[in-house]
C-alpha positions in Angstrom: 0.0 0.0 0.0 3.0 2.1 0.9 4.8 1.6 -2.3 1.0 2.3 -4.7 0.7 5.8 -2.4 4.9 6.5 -2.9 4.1 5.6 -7.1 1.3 8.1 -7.2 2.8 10.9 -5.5 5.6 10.9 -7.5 3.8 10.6 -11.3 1.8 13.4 -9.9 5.0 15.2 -9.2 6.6 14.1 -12.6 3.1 15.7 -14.2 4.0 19.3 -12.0 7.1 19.6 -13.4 6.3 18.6 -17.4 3.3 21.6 -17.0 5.9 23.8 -15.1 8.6 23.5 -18.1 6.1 23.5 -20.3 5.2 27.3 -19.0 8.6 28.8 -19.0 10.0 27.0 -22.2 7.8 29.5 -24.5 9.6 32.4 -26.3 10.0 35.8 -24.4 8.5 38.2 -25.9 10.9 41.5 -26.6 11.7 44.2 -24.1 10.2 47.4 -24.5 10.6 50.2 -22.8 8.4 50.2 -19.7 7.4 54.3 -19.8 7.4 54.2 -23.7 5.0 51.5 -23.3 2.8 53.2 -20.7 2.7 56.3 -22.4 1.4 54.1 -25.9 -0.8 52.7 -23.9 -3.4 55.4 -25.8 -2.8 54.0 -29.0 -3.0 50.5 -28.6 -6.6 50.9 -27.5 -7.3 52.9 -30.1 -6.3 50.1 -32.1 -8.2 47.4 -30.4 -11.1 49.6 -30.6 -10.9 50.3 -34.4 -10.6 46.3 -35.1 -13.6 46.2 -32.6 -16.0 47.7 -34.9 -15.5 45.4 -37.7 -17.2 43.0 -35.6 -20.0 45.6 -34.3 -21.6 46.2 -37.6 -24.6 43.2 -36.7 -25.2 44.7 -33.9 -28.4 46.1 -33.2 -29.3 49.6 -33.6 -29.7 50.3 -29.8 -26.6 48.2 -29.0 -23.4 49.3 -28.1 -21.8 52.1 -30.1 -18.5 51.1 -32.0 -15.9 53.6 -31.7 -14.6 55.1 -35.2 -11.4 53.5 -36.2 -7.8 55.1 -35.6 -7.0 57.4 -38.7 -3.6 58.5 -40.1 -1.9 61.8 -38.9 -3.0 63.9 -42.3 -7.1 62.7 -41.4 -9.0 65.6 -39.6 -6.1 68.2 -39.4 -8.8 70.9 -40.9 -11.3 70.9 -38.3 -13.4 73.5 -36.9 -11.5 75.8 -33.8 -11.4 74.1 -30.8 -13.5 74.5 -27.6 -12.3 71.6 -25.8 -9.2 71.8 -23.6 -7.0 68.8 -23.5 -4.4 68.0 -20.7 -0.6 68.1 -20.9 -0.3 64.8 -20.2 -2.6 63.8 -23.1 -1.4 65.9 -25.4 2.2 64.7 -24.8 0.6 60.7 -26.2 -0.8 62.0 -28.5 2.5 64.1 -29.8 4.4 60.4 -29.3 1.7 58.4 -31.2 2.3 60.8 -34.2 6.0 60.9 -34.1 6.0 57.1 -34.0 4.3 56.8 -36.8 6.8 58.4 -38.7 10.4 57.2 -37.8 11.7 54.6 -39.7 12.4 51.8 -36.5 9.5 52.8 -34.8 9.8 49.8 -32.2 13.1 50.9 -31.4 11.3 54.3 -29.9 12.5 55.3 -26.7 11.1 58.7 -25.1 11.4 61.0 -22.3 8.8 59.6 -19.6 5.5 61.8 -19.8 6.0 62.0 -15.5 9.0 61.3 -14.5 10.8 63.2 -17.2 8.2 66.0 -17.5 10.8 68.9 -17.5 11.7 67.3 -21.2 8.4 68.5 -22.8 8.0 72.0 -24.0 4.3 72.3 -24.0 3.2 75.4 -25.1 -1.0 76.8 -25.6 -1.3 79.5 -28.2 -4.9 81.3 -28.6 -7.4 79.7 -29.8 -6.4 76.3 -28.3 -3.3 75.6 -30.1 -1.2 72.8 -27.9 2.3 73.2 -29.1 4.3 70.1 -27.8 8.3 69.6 -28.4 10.6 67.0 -26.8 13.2 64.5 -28.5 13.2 60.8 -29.0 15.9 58.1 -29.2 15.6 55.6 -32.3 17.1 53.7 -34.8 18.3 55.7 -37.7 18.3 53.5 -41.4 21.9 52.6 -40.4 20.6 50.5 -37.5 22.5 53.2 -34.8 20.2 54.6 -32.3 19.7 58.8 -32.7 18.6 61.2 -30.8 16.2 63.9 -32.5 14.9 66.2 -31.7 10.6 67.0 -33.0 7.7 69.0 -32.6 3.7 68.6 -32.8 1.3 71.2 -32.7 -2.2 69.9 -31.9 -5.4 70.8 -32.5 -7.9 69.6 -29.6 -10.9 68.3 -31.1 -12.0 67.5 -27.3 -10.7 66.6 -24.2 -8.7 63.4 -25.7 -8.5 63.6 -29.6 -6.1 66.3 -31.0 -5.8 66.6 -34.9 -2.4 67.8 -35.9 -2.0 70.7 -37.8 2.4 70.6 -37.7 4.5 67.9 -36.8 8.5 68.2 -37.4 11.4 65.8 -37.0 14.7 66.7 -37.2 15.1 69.1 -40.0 12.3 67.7 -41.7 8.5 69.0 -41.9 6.3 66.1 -42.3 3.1 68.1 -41.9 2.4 72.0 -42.3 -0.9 73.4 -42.0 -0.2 75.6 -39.5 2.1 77.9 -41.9 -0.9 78.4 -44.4 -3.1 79.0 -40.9 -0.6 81.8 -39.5 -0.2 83.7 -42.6 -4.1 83.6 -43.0 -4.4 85.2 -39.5 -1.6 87.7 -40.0 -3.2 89.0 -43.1 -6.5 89.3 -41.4 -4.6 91.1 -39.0 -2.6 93.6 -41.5 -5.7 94.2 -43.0 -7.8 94.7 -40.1 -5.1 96.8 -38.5 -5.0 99.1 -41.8 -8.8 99.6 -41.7 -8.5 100.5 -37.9 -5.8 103.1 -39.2 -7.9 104.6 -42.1 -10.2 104.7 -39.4 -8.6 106.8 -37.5 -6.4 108.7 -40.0 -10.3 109.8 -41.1 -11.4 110.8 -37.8 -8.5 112.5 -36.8 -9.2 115.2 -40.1 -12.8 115.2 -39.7 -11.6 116.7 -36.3 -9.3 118.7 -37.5 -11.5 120.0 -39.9 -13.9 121.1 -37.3 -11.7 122.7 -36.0 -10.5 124.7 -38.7 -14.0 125.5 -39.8 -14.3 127.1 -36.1 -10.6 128.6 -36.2 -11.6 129.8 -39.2 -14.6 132.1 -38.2 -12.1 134.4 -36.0 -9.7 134.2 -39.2 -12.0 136.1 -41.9 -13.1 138.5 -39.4 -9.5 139.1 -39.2 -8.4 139.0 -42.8 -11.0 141.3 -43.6 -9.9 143.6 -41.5 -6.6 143.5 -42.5 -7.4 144.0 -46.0 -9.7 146.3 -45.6 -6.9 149.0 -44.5 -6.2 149.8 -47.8 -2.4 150.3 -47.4 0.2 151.6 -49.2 1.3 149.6 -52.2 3.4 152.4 -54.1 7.0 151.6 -53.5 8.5 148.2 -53.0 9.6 148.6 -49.0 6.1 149.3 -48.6 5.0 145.7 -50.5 7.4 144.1 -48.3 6.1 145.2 -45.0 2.5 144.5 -45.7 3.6 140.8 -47.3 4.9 140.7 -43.8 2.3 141.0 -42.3 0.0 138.5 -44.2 2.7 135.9 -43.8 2.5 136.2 -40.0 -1.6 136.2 -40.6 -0.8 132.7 -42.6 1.4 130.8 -40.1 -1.3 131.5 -37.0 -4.3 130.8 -38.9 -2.5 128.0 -41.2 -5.1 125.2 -42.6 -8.2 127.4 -43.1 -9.8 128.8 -46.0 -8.3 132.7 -44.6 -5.2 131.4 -45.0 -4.8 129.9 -48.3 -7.0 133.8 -49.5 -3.6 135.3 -47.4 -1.3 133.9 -49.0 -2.6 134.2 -52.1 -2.6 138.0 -51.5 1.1 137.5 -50.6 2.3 135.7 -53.7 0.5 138.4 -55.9 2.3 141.2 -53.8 5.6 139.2 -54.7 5.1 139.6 -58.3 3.9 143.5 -57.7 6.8 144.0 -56.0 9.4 142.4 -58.9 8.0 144.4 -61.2 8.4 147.8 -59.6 11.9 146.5 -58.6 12.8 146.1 -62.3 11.0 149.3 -63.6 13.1 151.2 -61.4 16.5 149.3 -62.1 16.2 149.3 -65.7 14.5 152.5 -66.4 11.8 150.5 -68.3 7.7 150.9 -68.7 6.7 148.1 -66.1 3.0 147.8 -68.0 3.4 144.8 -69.3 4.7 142.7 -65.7 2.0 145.2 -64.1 -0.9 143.4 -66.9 0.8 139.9 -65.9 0.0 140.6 -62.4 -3.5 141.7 -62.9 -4.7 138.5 -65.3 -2.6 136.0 -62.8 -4.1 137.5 -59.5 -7.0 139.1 -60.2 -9.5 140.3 -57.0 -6.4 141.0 -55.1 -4.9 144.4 -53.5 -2.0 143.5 -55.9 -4.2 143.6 -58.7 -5.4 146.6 -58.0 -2.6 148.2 -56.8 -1.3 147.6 -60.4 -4.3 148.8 -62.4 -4.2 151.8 -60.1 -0.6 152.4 -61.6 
C-alpha cells in the first residue's frame, strides 16, 4: 500500500514539473521600454477599438456604439476651432503616437517619460487652443544606430482626448504643415484689419481737424478782412514788403483754413507786384506789361489793384 501511495505521489510530481517546463519553455516576448510602453498605452486601445467595430456592424441599432477606427496623422487636421481643452499629459501621447508613426524603426522608440521626465516637454498653448508640444526621442536611424532627435507637434484639440495635428516636425524635416498656411491667414487678417483700424482713425483724426479749422476759421476772416480792408500803401516796393509781412505772420497762426490759403494768395500776388516795380526802377523800363501779368494771374487781389491803379 506504501509503495502504490509512494508511485502516485511521485507521477503526480513528474506531471508538475512537465506543466511547469512547459510554461517557462515558451519564447519571451521582446523588451520594451516600460514608460514608452505606458505612455502608448493610448494607441493601442485605439487600435483594439478600431478592429472592434469590424465586428460591431450586426449589432443592433440600440446596441453598443463602435468607436470610429484610428485614422492617419494627415485625417481631420482641418477641423473647426477648438472648444475643448485637453491635458498636458494627453497631449504629450498624442504628440508620441504621431511621431511614431513616422520614424523609420519605430519599435526601437525610446522617449522622455510623460511624469517622470516631465521637464523634457516643452508644451506650449497658443490662442485659440493651439497645444504646441516639443521633446526628442531616441531611435534607430536607417543605419541600424540609435539617434537622438529632436521633433515638434502642434495639436489641434478636437475635445478633451483627440487632437488633430496641424504641424509635426522631425529633425530638419516638416512632415506636416498646416499651421504655416493658418498663421499667414491670420496675420493677413490682422494687417488688414489693423490698416482699416488706421484709415479709421487717420479719417477721424481730419474730420476733427476740420472742425476745428471751420471754427478757427470764423475768427480768421473777421481778421483777414480787417486786414485788407486798410487799404495800405502799395506804391514803392519797402512798402510791399512790410504789408507781405504781415500777411505771412496772418498765414502761419491761422494755417489750414480757408483765410489762410485767401492770405497767401494775396502775398504771392504782392511778390510779383513788388518784382516788377523793382525792375522798372533798375532798368529804367515801362513796367506795363509785368504790371498786366499781375492783374490776369491775381485778379481780385490788393495786388491787382494796386497795379491797375498804376
Amino acid at each position: 500500500m506504501a509503495k502504490t501511495y509512494l508511485s502516485i505521489s511521485s507521477i503526480g510530481f513528474v506531471a508538475c514539473l512537465i506543466a511547469c517546463s512547459g510554461t517557462t519553455t515558451t519564447s519571451q516576448p521582446e523588451q520594451v521600454n516600460v514608460r514608452q510602453e505606458a505612455e502608448g498605452q493610448a494607441v493601442q486601445n485605439a487600435d483594439n477599438v478600431g478592429a472592434s467595430e469590424e465586428t460591431a456592424k450586426d449589432e443592433p441599432k440600440d446596441g453598443p456604439r463602435a468607436a470610429k477606427p484610428k485614422k492617419d496623422i494627415h485625417a481631420g487636421a482641418r477641423v473647426s476651432p477648438p472648444t475643448a481643452t485637453m491635458s498636458d499629459t494627453v497631449a504629450c501621447r498624442r504628440a508620441i503616437e504621431l511621431i511614431t508613426k513616422v520614424l523609420k524603426a519605430p519599435s526601437t522608440a525610446e522617449f522622455p517619460g510623460i511624469v517622470w521626465d516631465a521637464d523634457q516637454y516643452r508644451i506650449t498653448r497658443y490662442q485659440g487652443g493651439l497645444i504646441d508640444v516639443r521633446s526628442y526621442v531616441d531611435a534607430e536611424n536607417s543605419f541600424g544606430g540609435m539617434l537622438r532627435t529632436q521633433w515638434r507637434v502642434v495639436l489641434r484639440p478636437n475635445d478633451n482626448h483627440s487632437a488633430a495635428p496641424v504641424y509635426l516636425q522631425l529633425g530638419d524635416d516638416i512632415v506636416l504643415d498646416l499651421l504655416s498656411g493658418e498663421l499667414a491667414a491670420a496675420k493677413e487678417r490682422e494687417e488688414e484689419e489693423w490698416k482699416r483700424m488706421e484709415e479709421e482713425v487717420e479719417r477721424a483724426a481730419e474730420e476733427e481737424r476740420q472742425a476745428e479749422l471751420v471754427e478757427l476759421d470764423k475768427t480768421a476772416a473777421v481778421e483777414l478782412k480787417a486786414l485788407l480792408g486798410d487799404h495800405p500803401d502799395l506804391s514803392k516796393p519797402s512798402l510791399i514788403e512790410n504789408y507781405q509781412e504781415q500777411l505771412q505772420a496772418f498765414v502761419k497762426k491761422y494755417d489750414g483754413t480757408a483765410s489762410a490759403k485767401k492770405a497767401s494768395a494775396e502775398s504771392a500776388a504782392l511778390a510779383q507786384l513788388r518784382l516788377a516795380f523793382v525792375w522798372a526802377e533798375k532798368t529804367g523800363k515801362d513796367a506795363t506789361p509785368r504790371l498786366q501779368k499781375v492783374i490776369e494771374e491775381y485778379p481780385d487781389t490788393l495786388a491787382a489793384k494796386a497795379a491797375a491803379a498804376r
